[in-house]
Backbone as a chain_set.jsonl record, in Angstrom:
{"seq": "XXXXXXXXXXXXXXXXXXXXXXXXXXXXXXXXXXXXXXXXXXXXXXXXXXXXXXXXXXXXXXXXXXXXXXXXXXXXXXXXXXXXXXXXXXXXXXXXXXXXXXXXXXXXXXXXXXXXXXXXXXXXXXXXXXXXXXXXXXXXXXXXXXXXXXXXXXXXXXXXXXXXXXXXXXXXXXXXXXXXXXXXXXXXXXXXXXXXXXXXXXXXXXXXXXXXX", "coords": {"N": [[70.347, 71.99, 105.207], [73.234, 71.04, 103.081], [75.886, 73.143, 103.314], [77.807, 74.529, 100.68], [81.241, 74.522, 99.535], [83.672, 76.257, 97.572], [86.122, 77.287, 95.012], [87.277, 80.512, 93.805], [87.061, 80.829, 90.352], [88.858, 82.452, 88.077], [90.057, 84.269, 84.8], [93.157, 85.793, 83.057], [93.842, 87.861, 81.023], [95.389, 89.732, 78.264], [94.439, 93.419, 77.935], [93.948, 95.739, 75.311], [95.178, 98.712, 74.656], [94.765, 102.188, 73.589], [96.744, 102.506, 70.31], [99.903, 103.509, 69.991], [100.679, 105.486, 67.825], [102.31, 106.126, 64.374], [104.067, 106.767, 61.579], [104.868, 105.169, 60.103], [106.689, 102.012, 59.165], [107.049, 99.501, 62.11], [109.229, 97.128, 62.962], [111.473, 97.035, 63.748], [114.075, 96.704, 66.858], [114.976, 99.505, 67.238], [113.168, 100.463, 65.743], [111.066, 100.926, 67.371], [112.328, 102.419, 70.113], [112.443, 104.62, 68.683], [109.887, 105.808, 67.651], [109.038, 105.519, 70.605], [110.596, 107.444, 71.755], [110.134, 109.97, 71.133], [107.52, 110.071, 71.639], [107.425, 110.114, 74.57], [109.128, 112.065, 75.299], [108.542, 114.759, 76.353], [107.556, 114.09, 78.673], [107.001, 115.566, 81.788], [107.203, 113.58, 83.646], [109.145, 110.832, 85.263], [108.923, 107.879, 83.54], [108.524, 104.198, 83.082], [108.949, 101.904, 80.779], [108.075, 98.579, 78.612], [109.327, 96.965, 75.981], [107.932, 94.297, 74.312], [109.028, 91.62, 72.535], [108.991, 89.53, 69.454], [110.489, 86.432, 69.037], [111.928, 86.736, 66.625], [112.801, 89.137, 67.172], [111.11, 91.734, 66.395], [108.683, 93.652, 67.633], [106.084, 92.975, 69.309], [104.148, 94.724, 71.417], [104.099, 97.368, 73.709], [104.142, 98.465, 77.138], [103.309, 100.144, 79.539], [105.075, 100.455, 82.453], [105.219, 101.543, 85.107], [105.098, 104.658, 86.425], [106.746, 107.907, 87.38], [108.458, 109.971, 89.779], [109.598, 113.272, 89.323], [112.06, 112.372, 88.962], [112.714, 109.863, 89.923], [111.233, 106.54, 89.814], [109.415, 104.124, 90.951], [109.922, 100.678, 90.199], [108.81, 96.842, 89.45], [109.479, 93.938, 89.445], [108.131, 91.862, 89.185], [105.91, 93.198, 87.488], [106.726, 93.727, 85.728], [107.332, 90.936, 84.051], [104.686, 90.063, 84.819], [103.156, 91.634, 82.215], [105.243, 90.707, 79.905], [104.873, 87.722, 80.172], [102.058, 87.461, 79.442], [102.391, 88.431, 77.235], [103.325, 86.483, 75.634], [105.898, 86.884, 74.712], [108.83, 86.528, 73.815], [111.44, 87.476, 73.959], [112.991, 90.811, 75.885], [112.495, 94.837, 75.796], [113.716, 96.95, 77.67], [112.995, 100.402, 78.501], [113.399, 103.441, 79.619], [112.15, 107.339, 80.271], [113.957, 110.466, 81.047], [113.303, 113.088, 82.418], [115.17, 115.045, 82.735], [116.426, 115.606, 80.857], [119.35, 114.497, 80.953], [121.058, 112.056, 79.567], [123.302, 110.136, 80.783], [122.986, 107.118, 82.772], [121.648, 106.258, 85.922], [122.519, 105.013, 89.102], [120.924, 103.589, 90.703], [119.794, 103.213, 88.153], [121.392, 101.329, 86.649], [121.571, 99.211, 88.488], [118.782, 98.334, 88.211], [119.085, 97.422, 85.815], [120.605, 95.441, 85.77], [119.083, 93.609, 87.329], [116.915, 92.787, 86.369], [118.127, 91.971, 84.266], [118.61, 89.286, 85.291], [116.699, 88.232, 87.093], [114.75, 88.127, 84.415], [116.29, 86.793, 82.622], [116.515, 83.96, 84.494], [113.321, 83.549, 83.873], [113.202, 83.066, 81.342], [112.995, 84.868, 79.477], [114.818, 86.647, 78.064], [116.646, 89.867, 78.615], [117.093, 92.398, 75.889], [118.144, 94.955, 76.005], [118.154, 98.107, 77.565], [117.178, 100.789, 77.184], [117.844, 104.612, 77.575], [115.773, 107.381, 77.301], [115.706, 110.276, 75.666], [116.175, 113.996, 74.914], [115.195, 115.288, 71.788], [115.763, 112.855, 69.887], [117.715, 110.946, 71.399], [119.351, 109.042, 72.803], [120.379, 106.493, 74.928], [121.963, 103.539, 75.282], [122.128, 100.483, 76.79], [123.033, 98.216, 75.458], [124.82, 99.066, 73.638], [126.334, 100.217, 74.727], [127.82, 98.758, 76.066], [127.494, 97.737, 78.67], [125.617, 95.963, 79.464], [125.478, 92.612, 77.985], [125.501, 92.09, 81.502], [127.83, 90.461, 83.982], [127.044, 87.321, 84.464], [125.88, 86.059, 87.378], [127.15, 82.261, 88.178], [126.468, 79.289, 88.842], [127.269, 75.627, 90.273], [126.87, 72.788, 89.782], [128.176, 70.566, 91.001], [129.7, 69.192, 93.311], [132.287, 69.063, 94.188], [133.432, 71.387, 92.963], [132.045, 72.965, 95.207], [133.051, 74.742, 98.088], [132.922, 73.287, 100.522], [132.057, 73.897, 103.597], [133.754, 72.593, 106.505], [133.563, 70.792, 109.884], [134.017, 72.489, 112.649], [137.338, 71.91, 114.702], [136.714, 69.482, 117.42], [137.723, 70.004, 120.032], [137.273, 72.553, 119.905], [134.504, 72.63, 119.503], [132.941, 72.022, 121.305], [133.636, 73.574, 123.294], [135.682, 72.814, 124.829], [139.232, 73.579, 125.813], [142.398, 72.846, 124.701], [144.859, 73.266, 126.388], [143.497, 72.752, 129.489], [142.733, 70.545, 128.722], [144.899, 68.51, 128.583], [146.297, 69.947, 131.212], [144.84, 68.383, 132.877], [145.337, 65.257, 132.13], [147.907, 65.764, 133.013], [148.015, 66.118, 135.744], [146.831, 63.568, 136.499], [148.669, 61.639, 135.84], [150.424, 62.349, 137.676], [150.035, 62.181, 140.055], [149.591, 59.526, 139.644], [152.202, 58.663, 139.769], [153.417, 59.396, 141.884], [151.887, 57.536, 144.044], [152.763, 55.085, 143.218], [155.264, 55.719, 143.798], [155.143, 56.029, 146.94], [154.385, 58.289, 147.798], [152.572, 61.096, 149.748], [149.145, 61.508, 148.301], [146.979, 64.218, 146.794], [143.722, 63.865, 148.129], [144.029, 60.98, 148.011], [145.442, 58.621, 150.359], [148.41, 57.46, 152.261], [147.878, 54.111, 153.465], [148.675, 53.702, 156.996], [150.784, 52.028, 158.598], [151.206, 49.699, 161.475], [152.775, 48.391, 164.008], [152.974, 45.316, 165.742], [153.489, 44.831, 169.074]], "CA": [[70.954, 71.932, 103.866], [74.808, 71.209, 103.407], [76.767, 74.065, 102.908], [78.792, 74.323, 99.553], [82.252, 75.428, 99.905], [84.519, 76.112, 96.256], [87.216, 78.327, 94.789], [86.407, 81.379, 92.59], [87.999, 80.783, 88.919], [89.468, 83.927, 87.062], [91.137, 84.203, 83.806], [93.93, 86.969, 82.611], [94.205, 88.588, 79.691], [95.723, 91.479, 78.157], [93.302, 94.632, 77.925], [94.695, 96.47, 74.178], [94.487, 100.372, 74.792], [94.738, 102.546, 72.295], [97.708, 102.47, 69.929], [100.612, 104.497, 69.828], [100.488, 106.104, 66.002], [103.277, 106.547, 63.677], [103.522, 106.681, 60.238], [106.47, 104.171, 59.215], [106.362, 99.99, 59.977], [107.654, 99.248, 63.176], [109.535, 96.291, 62.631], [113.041, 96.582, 64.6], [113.567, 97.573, 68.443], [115.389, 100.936, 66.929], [112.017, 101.864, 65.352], [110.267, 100.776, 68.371], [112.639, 103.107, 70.648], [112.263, 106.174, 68.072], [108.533, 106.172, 68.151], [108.66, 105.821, 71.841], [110.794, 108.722, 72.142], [109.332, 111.333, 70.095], [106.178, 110.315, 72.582], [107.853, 110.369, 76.016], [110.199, 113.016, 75.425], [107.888, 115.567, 76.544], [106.809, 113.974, 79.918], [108.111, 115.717, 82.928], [107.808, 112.316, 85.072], [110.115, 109.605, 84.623], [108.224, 106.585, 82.632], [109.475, 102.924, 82.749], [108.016, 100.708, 79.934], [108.841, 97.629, 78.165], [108.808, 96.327, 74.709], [107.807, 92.851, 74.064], [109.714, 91.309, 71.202], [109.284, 87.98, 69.282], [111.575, 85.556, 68.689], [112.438, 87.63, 65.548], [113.02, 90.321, 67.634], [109.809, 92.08, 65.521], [108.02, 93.875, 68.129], [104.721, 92.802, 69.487], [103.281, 95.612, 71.941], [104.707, 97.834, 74.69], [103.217, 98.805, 78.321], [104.112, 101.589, 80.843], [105.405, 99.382, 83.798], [105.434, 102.387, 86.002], [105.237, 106.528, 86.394], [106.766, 108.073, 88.489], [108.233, 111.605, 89.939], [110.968, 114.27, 88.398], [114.126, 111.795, 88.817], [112.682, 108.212, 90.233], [110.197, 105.346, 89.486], [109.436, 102.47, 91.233], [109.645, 99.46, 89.163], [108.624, 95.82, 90.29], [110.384, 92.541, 88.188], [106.361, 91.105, 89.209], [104.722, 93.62, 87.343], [107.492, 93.63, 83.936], [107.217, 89.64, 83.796], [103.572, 89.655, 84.215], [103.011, 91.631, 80.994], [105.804, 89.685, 79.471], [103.971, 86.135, 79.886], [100.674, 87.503, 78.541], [102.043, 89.115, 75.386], [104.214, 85.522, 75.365], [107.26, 87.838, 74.264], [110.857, 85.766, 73.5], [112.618, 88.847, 74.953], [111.958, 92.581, 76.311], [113.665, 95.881, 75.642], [113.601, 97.89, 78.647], [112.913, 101.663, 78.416], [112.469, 104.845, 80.488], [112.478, 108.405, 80.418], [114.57, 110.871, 82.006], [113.122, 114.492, 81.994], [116.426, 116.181, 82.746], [117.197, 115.301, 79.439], [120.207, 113.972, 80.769], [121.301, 110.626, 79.025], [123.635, 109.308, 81.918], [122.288, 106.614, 83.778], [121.755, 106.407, 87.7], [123.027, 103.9, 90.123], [119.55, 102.933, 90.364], [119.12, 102.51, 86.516], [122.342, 100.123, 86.814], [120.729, 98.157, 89.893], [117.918, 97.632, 87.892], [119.212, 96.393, 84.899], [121.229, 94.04, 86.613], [118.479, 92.626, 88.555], [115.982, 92.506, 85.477], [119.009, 90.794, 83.758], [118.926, 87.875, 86.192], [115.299, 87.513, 87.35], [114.164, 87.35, 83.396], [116.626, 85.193, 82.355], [115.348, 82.667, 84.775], [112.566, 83.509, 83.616], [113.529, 82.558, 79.877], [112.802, 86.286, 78.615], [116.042, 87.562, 78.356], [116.555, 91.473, 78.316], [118.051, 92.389, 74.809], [118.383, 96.093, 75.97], [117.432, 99.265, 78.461], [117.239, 102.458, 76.343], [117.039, 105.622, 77.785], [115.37, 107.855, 76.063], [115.966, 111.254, 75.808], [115.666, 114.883, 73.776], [115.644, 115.11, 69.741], [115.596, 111.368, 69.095], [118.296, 111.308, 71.268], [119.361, 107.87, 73.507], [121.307, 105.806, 75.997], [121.944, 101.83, 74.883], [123.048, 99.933, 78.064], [123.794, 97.264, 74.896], [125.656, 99.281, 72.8], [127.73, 100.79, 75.674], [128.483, 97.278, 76.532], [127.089, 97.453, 79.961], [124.289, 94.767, 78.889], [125.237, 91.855, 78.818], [126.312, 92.263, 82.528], [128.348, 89.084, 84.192], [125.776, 86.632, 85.33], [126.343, 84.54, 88.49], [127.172, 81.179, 88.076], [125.941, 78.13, 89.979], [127.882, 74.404, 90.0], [126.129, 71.15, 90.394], [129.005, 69.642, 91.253], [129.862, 68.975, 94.5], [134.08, 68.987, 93.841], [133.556, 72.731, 92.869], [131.615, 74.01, 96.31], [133.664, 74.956, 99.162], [131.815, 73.112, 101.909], [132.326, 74.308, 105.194], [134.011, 71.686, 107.188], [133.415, 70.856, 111.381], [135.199, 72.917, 113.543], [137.697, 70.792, 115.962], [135.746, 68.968, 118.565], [137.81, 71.124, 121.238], [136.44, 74.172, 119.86], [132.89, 72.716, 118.926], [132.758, 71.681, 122.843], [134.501, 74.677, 124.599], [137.194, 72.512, 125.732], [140.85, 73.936, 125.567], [143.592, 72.057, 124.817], [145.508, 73.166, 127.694], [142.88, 72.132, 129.982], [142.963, 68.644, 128.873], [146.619, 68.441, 128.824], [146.824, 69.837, 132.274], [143.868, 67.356, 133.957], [145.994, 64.37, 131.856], [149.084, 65.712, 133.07], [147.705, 65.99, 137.265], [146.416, 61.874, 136.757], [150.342, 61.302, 135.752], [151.708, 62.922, 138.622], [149.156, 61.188, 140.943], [149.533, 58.136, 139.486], [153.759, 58.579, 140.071], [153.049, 59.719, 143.231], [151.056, 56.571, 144.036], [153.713, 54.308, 142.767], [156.531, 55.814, 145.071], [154.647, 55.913, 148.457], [153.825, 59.58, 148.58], [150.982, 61.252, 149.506], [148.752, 62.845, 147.442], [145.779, 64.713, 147.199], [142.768, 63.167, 147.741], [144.794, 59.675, 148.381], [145.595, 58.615, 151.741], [148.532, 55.844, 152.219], [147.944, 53.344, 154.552], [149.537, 54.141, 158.278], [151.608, 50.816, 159.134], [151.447, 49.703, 162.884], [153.514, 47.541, 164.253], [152.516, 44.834, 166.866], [154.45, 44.092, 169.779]], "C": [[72.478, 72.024, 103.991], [75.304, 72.317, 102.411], [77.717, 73.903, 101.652], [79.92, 75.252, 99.567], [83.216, 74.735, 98.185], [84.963, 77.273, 95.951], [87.104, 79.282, 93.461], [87.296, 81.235, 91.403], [87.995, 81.915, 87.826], [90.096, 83.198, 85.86], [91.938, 86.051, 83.583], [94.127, 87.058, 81.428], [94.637, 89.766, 79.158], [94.66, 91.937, 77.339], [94.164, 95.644, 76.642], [94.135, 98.123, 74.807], [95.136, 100.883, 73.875], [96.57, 102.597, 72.078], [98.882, 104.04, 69.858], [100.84, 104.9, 68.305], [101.833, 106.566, 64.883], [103.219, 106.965, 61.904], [104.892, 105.895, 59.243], [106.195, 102.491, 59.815], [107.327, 99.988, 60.894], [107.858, 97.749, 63.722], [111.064, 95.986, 63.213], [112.339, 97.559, 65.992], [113.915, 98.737, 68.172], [114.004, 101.598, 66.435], [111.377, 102.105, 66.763], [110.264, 102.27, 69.324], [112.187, 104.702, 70.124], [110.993, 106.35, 67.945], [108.493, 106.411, 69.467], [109.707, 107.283, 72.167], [110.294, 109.467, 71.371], [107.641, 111.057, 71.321], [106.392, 110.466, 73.775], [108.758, 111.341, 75.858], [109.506, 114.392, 75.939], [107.104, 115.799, 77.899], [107.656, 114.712, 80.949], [108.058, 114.89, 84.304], [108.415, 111.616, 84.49], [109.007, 108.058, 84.446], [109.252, 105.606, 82.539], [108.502, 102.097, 81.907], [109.022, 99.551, 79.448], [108.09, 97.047, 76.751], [108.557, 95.174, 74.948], [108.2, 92.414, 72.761], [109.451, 89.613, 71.018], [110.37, 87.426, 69.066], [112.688, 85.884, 67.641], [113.202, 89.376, 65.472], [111.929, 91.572, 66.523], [108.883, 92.803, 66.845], [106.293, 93.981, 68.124], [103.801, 93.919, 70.178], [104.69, 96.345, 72.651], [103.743, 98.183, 75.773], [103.846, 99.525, 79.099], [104.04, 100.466, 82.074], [104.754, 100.758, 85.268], [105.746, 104.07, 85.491], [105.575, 106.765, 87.633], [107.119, 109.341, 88.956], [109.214, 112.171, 89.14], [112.038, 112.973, 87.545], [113.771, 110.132, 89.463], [111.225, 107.717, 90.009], [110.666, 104.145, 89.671], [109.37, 101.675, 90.808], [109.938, 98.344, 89.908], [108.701, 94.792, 89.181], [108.883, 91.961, 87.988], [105.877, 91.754, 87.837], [105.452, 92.893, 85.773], [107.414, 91.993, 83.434], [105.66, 89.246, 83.964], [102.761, 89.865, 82.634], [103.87, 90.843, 80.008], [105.108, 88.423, 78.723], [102.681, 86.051, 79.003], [101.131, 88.074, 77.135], [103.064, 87.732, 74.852], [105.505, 86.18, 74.458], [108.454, 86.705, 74.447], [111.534, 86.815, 73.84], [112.044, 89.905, 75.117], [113.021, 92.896, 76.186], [112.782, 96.51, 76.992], [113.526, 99.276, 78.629], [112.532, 102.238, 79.44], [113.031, 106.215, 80.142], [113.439, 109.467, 81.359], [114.533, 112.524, 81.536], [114.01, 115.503, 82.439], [116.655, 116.36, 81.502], [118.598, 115.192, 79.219], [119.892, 112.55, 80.193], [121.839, 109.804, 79.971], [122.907, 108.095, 82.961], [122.376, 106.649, 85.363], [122.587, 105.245, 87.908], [122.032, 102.842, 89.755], [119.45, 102.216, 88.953], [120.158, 101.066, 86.339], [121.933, 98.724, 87.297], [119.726, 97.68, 88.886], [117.844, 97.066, 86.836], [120.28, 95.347, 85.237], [120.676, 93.117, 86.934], [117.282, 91.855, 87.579], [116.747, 91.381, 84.724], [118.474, 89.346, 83.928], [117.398, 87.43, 86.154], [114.989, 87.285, 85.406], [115.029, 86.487, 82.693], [116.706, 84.181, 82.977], [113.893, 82.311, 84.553], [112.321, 82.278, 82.244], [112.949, 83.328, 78.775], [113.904, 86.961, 78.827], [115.716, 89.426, 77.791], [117.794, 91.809, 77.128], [118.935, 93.777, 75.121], [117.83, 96.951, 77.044], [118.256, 100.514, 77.758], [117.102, 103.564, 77.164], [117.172, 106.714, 77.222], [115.446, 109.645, 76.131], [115.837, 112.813, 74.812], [115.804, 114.677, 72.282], [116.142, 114.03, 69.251], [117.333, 111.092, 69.919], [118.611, 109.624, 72.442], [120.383, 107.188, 74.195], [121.117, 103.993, 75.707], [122.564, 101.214, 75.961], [123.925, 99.009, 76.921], [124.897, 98.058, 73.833], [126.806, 100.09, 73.508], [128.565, 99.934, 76.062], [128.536, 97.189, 78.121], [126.148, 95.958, 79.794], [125.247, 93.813, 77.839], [125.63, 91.809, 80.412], [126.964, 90.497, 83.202], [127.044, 88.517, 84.786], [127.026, 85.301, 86.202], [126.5, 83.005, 88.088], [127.454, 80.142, 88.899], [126.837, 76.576, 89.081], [126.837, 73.95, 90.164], [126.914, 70.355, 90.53], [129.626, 69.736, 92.314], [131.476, 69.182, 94.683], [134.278, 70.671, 93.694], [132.88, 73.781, 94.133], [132.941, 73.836, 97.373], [132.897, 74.958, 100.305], [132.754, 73.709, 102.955], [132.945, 73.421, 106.263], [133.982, 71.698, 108.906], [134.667, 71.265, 111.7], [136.065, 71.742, 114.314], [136.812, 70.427, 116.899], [136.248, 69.781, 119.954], [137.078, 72.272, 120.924], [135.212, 74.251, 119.675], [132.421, 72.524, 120.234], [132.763, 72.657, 123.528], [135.215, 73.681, 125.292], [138.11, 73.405, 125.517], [141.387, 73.332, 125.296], [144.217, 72.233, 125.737], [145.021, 73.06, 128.837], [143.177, 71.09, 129.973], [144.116, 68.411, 129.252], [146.837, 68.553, 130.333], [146.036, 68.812, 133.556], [144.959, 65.795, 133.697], [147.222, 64.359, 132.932], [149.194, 65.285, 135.416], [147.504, 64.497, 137.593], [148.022, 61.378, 136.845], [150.669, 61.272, 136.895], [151.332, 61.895, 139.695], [149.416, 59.933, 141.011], [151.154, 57.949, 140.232], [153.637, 58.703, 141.42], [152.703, 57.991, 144.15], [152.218, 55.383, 144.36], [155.053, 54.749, 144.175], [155.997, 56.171, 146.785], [154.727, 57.139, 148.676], [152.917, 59.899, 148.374], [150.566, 62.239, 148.699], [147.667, 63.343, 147.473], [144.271, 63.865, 147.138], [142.937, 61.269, 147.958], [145.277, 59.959, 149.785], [146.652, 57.157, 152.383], [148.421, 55.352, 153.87], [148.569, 53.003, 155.39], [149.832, 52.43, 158.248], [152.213, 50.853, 160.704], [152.482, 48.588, 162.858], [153.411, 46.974, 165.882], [153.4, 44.488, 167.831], [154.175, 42.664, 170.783]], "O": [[73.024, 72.819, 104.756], [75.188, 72.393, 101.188], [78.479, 72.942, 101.749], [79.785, 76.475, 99.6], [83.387, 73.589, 97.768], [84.452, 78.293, 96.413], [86.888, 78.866, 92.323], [88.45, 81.615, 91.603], [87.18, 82.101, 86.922], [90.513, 82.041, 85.802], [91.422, 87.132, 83.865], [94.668, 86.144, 80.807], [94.23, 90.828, 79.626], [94.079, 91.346, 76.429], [95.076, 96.333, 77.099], [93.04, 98.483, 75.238], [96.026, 100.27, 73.285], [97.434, 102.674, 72.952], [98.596, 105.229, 69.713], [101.458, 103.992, 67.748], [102.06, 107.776, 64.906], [102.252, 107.413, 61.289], [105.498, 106.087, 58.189], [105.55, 102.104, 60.789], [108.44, 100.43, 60.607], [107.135, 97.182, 64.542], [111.661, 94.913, 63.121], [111.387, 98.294, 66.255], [113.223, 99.513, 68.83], [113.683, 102.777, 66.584], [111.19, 103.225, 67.239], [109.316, 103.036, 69.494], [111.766, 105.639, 70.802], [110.808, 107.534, 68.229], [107.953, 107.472, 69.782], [109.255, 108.111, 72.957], [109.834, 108.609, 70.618], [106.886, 111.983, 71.619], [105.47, 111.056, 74.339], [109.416, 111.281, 76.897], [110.331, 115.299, 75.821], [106.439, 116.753, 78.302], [108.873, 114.53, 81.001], [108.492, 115.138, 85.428], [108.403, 111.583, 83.26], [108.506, 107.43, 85.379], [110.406, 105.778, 82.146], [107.419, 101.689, 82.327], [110.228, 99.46, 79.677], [106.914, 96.792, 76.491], [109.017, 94.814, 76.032], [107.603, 92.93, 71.817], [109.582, 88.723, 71.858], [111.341, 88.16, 68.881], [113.868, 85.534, 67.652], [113.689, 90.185, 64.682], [112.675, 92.288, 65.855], [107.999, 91.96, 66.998], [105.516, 94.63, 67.423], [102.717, 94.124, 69.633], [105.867, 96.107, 72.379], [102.552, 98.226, 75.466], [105.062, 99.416, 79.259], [103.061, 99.82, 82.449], [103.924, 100.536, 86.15], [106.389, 104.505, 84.536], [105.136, 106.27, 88.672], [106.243, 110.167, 88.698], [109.68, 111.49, 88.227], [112.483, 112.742, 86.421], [114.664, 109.288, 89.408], [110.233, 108.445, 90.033], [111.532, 103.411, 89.195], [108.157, 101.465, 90.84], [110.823, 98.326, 90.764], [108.032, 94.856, 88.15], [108.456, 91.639, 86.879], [105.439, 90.962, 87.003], [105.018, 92.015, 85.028], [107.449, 91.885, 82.208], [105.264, 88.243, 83.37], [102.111, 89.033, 82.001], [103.203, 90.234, 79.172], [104.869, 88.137, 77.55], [102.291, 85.176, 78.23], [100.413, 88.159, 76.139], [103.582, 87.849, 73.742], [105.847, 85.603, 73.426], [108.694, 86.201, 75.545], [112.709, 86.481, 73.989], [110.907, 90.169, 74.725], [114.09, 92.29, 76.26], [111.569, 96.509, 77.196], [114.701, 99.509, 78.912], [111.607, 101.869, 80.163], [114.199, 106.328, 79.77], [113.59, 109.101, 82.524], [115.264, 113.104, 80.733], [113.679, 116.685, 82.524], [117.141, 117.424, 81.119], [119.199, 115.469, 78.182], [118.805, 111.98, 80.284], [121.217, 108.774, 80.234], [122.284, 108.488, 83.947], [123.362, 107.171, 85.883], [123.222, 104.636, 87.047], [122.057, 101.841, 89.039], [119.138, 101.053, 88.697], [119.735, 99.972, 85.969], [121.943, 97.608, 86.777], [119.812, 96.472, 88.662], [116.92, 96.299, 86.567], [120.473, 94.384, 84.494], [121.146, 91.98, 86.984], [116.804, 90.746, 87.815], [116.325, 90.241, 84.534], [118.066, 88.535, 83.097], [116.931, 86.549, 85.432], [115.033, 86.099, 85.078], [114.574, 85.472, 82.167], [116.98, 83.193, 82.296], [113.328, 81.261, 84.859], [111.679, 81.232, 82.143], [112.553, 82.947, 77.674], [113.993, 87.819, 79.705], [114.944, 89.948, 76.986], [118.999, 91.604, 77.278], [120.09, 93.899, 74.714], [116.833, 96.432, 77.546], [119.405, 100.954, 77.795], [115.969, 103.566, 77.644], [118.203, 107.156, 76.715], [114.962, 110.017, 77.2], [115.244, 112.573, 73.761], [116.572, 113.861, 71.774], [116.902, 114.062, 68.282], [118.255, 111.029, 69.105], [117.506, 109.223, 72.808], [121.5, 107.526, 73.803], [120.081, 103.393, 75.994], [123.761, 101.487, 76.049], [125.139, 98.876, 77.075], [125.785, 97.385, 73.309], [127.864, 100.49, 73.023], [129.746, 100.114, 76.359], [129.464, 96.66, 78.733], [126.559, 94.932, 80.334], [125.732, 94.398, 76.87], [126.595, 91.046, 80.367], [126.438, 89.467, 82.779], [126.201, 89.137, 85.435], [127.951, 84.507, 86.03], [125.487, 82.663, 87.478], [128.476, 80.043, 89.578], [127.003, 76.417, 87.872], [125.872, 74.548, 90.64], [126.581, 69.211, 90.222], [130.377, 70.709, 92.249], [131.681, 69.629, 95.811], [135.219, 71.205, 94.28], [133.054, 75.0, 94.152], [133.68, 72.852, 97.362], [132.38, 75.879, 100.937], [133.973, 73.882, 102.958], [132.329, 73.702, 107.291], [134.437, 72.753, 109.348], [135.799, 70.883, 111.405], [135.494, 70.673, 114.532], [136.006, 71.31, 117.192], [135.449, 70.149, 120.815], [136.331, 72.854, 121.711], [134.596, 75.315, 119.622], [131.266, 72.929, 120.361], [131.938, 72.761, 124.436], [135.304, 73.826, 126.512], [137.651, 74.301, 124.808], [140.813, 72.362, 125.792], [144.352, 71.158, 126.323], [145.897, 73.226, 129.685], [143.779, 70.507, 130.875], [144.305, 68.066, 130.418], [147.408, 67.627, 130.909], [146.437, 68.565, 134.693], [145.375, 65.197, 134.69], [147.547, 63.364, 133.581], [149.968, 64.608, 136.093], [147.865, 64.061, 138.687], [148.478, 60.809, 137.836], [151.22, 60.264, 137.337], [152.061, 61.004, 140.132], [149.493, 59.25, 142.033], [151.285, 57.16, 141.168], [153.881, 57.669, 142.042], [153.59, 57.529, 144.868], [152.477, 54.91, 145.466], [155.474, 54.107, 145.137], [156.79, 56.576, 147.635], [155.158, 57.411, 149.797], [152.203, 59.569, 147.427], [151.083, 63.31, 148.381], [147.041, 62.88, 148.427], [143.86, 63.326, 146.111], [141.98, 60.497, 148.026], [145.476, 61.059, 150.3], [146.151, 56.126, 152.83], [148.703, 55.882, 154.945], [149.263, 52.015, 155.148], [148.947, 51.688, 157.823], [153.134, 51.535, 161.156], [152.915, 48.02, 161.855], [153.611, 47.631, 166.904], [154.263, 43.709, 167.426], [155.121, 42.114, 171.346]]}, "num_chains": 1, "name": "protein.A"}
């Protein structure tokens, strides 16, 4: 009997878990943030989540990206752009906790809204914001500090604007010298002069002249 060989076919979907509860419409990212703090303000690990916002900026869901210990959490651009795609979100707010109940951000928190920056706007989910969230309704706006937007790199397609690299000299792409060549040129000269006035030279030998009687 011939063997049947074929490829197993999945689908993804997002899994709803239970809601976070308020008692007001949550209809801007400011409510969004002030529900989510009043519920993370109490954790003593550091929590990274992310809103999902429509086009209207109207928030659709949120998801805990990552937990993690006192003062750090690992966060992966994979995981924040896979929920992204499934809640088809037009932008994300970025959030996390910080159970010092300092507000200051890290290095780290910098680094990573930098990097979220970039990867989701190639994505074509730009990041409107990274909140962090803190005691008695209390918060850190990368956008209203005016860290966010940060400069984004910018790429030519125009060939007039790169700074190609151009070939080294052919002496230096060789290992010649220049004063090498010069002095092998300059030894054929001498030789050659040499030559010309009937003396001897190296490697040359002039021709002894007898004389018959």
């Amino acid at each position: 009997m011939k063997r049947k060989y074929g490829i197993d076919q999945v689908s993804v979907r997002l899994v709803k878990e239970a809601p976070i509860l308020c008692e007001e419409e949550i209809s801007t990212p400011e409510d969004a943030i002030r529900v989510l703090g009043d519920t993370f303000k109490d954790y003593d690990r550091e929590v990274v989540g992310v809103v999902h916002l429509r086009s209207d900026n109207v928030p659709i869901n949120m998801t805990i990206i990552s937990m993690g210990t006192l003062n750090q959490s690992l966060v992966h651009p994979r995981e924040v752009l896979k929920a992204a795609f499934l809640s088809n979100a037009a932008s994300i707010l970025l959030f996390h906790n910080h159970p010092s109940g300092s507000l200051k951000p890290s290095k780290d928190d910098i680094a990573l809204t930098g990097r979220m920056q970039q990867l989701c706007m190639l994505a074509g989910i730009p990041v409107i914001d990274h909140v962090i969230l803190g005691d008695d309704q209390s918060y850190f706006s990368f956008r209203e500090k005016k860290i966010l937007p940060m400069e984004q790199i910018q790429y030519s397609v125009d060939l007039n604007d790169i700074n190609l690299k151009v070939a080294e000299k052919e002496a230096e792409n060789y290992g010649y010298e220049k004063p090498h060549k010069k002095s092998i040129k300059e030894s054929l000269e001498e030789n050659r002069k040499k030559i010309a006035s009937g003396q001897k030279t190296s490697g040359v030998k002039k021709k002894r002249e007898t004389t018959i009687e």
